[in-house]
N, C-alpha and C positions, 0 to 999 in steps of 0.2 A: 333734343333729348338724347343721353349717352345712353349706352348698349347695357350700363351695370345695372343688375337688379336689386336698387335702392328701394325702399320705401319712399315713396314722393315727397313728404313733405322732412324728412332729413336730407334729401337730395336738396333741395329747397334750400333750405339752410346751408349747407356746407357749398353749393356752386355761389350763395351770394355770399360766402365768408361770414359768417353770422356767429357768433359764440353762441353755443348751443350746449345741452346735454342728452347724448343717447343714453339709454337704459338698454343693458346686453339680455333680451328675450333668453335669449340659452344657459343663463346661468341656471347652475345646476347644485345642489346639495353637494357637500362633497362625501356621501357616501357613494351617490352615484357616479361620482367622478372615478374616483379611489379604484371602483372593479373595472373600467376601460383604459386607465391612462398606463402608458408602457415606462414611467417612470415614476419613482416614488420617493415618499420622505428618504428614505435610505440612501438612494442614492446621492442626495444633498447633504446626509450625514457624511456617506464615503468622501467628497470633496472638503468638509471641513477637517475632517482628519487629515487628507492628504497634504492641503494648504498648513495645517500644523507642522506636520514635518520636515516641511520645507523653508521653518521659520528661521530656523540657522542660516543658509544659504541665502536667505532673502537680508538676514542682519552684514550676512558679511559683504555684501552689496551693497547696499544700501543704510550707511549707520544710521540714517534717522529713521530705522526702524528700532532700533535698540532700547529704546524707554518702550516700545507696547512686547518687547520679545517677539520680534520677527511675524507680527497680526498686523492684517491692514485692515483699520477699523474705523468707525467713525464717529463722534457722538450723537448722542440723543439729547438736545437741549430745549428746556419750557421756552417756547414763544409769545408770553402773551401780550407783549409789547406789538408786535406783530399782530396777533390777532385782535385786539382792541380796536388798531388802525384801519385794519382790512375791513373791518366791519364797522363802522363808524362810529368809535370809541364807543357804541352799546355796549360791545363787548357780544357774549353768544354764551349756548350753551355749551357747556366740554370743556376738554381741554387743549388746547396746541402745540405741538413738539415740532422740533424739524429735526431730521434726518442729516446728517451734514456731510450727504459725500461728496459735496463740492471740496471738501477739504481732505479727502482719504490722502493719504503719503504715498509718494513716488512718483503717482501720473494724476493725480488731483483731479477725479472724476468718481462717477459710476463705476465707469467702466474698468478700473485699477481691480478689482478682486476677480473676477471671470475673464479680462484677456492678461493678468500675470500668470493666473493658472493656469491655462490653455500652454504659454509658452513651458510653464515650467514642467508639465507634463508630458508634453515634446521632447524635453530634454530628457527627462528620466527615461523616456521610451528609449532614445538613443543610447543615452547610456546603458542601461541594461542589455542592450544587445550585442555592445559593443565588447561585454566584458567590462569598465571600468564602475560596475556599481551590480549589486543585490538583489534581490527582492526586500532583505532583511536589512541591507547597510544602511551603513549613516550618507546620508541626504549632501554631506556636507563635497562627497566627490564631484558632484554635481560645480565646484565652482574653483576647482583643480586644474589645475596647470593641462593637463591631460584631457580634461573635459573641454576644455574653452579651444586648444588643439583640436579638439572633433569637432565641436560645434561649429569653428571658425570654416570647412566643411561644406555647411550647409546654410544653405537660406530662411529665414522666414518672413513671409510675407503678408499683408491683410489689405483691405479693400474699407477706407474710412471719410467720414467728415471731418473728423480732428479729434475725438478722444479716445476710441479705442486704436488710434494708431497710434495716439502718446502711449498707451500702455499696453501694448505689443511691442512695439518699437524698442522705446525702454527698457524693458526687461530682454525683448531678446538682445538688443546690442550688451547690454550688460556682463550677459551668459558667456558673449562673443561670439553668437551669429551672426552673418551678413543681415542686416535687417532692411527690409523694404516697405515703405509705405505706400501706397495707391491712394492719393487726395483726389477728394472732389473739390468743383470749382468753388463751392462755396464755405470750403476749409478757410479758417481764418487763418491770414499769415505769421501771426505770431504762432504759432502750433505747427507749421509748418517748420520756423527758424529753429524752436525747440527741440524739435525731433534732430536736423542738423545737428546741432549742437551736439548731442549724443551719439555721432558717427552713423545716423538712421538716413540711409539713401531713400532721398520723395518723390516720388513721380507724381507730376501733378496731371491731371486729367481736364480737360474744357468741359465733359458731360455731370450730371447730378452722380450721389451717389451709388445709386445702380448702377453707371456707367464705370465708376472707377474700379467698384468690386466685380464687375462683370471682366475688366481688363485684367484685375489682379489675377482672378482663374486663368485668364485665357494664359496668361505667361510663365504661371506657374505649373501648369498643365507638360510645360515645354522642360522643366528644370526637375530632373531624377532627383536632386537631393533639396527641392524645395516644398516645404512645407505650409500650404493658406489657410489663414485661420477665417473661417468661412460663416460670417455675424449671423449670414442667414439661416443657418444651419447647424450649428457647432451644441452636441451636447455638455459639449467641457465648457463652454462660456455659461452657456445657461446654469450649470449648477455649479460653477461659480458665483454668478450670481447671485444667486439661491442660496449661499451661506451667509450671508448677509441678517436674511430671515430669521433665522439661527439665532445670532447674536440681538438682533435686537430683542429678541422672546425675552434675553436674560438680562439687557436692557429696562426693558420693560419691569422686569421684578425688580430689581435696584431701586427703580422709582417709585414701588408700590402700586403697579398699574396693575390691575383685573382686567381679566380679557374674558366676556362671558358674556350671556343671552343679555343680561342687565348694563352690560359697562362695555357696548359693541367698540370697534378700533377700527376707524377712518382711513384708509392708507391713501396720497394720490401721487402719481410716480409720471414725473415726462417720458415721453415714448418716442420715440424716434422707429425702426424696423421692428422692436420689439421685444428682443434680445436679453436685453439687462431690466427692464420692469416685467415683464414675463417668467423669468425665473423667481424673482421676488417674490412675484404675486401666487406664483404655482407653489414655493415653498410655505409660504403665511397661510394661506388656503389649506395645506396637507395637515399644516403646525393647528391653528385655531381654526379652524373648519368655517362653518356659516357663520361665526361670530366677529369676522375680519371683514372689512369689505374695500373692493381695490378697485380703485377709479385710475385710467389713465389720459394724458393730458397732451395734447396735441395741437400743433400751431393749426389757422384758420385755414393757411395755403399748403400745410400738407398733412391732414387728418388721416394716412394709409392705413390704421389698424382699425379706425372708427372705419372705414369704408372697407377692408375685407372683413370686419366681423359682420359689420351691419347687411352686406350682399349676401349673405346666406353661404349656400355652398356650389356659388358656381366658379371659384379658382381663381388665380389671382388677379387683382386688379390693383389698376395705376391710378394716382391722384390726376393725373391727364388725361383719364377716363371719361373724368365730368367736368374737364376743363379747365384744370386747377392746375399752376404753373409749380408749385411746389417751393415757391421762391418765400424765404423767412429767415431775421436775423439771429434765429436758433437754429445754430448751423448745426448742432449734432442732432435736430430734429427734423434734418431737411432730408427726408427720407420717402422717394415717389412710391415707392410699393412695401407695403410690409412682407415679413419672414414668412413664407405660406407656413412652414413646420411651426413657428412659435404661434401664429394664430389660431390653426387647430387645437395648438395645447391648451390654450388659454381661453378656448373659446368657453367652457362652461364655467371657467374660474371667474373671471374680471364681471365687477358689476357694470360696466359701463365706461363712456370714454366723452370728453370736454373738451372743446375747443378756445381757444385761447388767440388773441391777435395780438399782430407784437408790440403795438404800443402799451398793452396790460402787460406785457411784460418787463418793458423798460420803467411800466411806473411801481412793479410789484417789488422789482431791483432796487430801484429806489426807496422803498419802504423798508424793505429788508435791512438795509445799510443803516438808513435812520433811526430805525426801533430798535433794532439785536446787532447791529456793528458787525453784519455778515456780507463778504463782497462774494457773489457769485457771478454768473454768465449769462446773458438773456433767456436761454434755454431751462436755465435749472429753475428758474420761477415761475415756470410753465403751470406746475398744479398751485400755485395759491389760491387761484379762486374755487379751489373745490369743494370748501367746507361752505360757502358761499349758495354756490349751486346746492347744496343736498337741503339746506336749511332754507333757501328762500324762493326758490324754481317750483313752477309746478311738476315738473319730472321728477325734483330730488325730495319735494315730501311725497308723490305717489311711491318713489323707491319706499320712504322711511313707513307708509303704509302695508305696502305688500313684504314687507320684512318686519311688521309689528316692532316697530321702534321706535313710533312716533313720541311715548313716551318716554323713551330713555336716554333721549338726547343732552340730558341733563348729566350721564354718567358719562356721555361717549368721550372719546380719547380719537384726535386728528390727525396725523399726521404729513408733514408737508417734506416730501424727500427731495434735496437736493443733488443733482447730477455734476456742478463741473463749476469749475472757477476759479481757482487757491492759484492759479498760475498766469491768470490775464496781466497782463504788462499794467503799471500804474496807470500811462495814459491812453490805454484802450478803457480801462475802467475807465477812468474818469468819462471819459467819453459816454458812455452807457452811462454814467450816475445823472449827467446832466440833461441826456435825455429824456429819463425818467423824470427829473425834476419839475422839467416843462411837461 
């Protein structure tokens, strides 16, 4: 029996690896959220401006950002090739979108819009201090002869699996800091030679993620002009992430989508520490209130946010806890402890959290490719089964009960957001297509 104070029969489930759906007891109204939380929509507004102005600088870097004007963005495309398949060409009630930031530009993940912001707000801090930039200037100093001399300076460094160190990495070697990456063992090598590539020095690490971010601190601790971008903790990743939510709102109107008591919106987002579907889901939550509901999707072998949300509040706990080796070939998911700070934020926001084994990942991959001609990473098809679970689980119609929604299922709007992929090598994919296949 472990020490965590689990409910038994979800311990149950998640020590035998079981695909399961918790339902989050603590979810709260977001009125009641709204008077305790020490951040708000606003501050998610402040980030999307910021990242606006820094759309010049990011085109002169990177010209394939130049057809969106310097936005990393992603679309919002109908699935219902997809969803016909997923569900055995019945077909279901609603509709199905995916979210596609497997494909965002520059680090081809989630994680591109909250760890380019984090760097590139480092940078402004610097400069501003330094003298070579304003409160009021053009943005564009930032990528000067003079700046990339300062920067060159200093370090930045993060603590990764493999995507938010593509897009820390990235951007800061770009800027022309010494850029550092902290890999954990189960970083895929191809992400590792990319980062090279980009002049991004990797230190590989033998422990889990934890271990690698926990090294990152420790040696950054040591470096006066090194800067960690710190996943577990960073409010600049979070509401970067969190702009996201933003854009799809006006998304959403493009397509003529209602978001309301009657026409509720499905969100299900893979989770890994927490980080990048926690700001989402805190932004979407602040944006449509109770009318949004956000499920997060976690491998069998390392469910960390299902298990600190579901322990209550006795602090944090390990997937090793209850005996869980943390081992899965959704390496950005392979995450032994979740964010203590992002799960307190989150805790009255997320409806609940699903586990996923990886062979439904390799077969959802596969589908994905088959029906919508979308290549992603084993991780990013972590939430397909979401709409699955709420429609045919006993847990996901008690959910659509105690949120009076059982008949509205007909208006509801799903979404299935993807995290990472635009960059897997052809024959790593293929690899993964033909597992799914079998």
């Amino acid at each position: 029996m472990s020490s965590v104070c689990l409910p038994p029969a979800v311990e149950r489930s998640l020590t035998r690896k079981e695909p399961s759906l918790w339902l989050n007891p603590a979810w709260r109204s977001i009125e009641a959220v709204q008077s305790t939380s020490s951040l708000s929509l606003e501050d998610v507004r402040g980030a999307k401006r910021r990242l606006e102005l820094f759309a010049g600088p990011l085109m002169r870097l990177f010209p394939e950002l130049i057809p969106s004007k310097g936005i990393i963005e992603s679309d919002l495309r109908p699935a219902k090739a997809l969803q016909e398949a997923l569900m055995g060409g019945a077909g279901s009630p609603g509709r199905w979108f995916i979210k596609g930031d497997h494909a965002l530009p520059v680090a081809g993940s989630i994680k591109a819009r909250g760890g380019i912001y984090e760097v590139l707000v480092h940078a402004e801090t610097l400069a501003l201090r330094s003298g070579l930039l304003t409160a009021q200037g053009d943005r564009h100093a930032l990528v000067s002869p003079e700046a990339r001399a300062l920067f060159a300076r200093h370090q930045v460094a993060v603590g990764s699996t493999g995507n938010l160190g593509l897009s820390i990495g990235i951007m800061a070697a770009a800027l022309g800091f010494e850029a550092v990456v902290h890999m954990s063992a189960d970083a895929k090598p191809w992400k590792k030679t990319r980062l090279r590539s980009r002049g991004v020095k990797v230190i590989e690490h033998e422990g889990d993620y934890g271990s690698a971010v926990s090294a990152g601190r420790d040696l950054a601790r040591r470096g006066s002009n090194t800067y960690f971008v710190d996943d577990e903790n960073s409010k600049h990743l979070f509401l970067g992430y969190g702009v996201a939510a933003l854009r799809l709102c006006r998304q959403l109107e493009e397509e003529g989508i209602e978001v309301d008591a009657r026409h509720p919106l499905f969100v299900y987002l893979p989770c890994g520490v927490g980080g990048a579907p926690g700001g989402i889901a805190f932004a979407l939550r602040h944006l449509l209130g109770d009318d949004v509901h956000c499920f997060f999707a976690q491998p069998v072998a390392s469910p960390c946010m299902l298990i600190r949300l579901a322990s209550g509040d006795g602090g944090p706990v390990s997937v090793k806890d209850i005996g869980l080796d943390g081992r899965t070939e959704a390496d950005g998911l392979a995450v032994g402890q979740a964010s203590e700070w992002v799960a307190q934020t989150v805790r009255p926001l997320v409806s609940g959290v699903f586990t996923v084994a990886d062979e439904e990942l390799f077969r959802n991959l596969y589908l994905l490719h088959e029906t919508e001609s979308l290549r992603v990473e084993p991780s990013a098809a972590a939430g397909f089964r979401g709409p699955r679970w709420i429609l045919e689980s006993e847990q996901g119609r008690r959910y659509l009960a105690d949120h009076a929604l059982v008949d509205g299922m007909d208006a509801a709007t799903h979404i299935l957001w993807t995290t990472g992929g635009a960059f897997v090598p052809d024959e790593e994919y293929q690899r993964f297509r033909e597992r799914g296949r079998q």
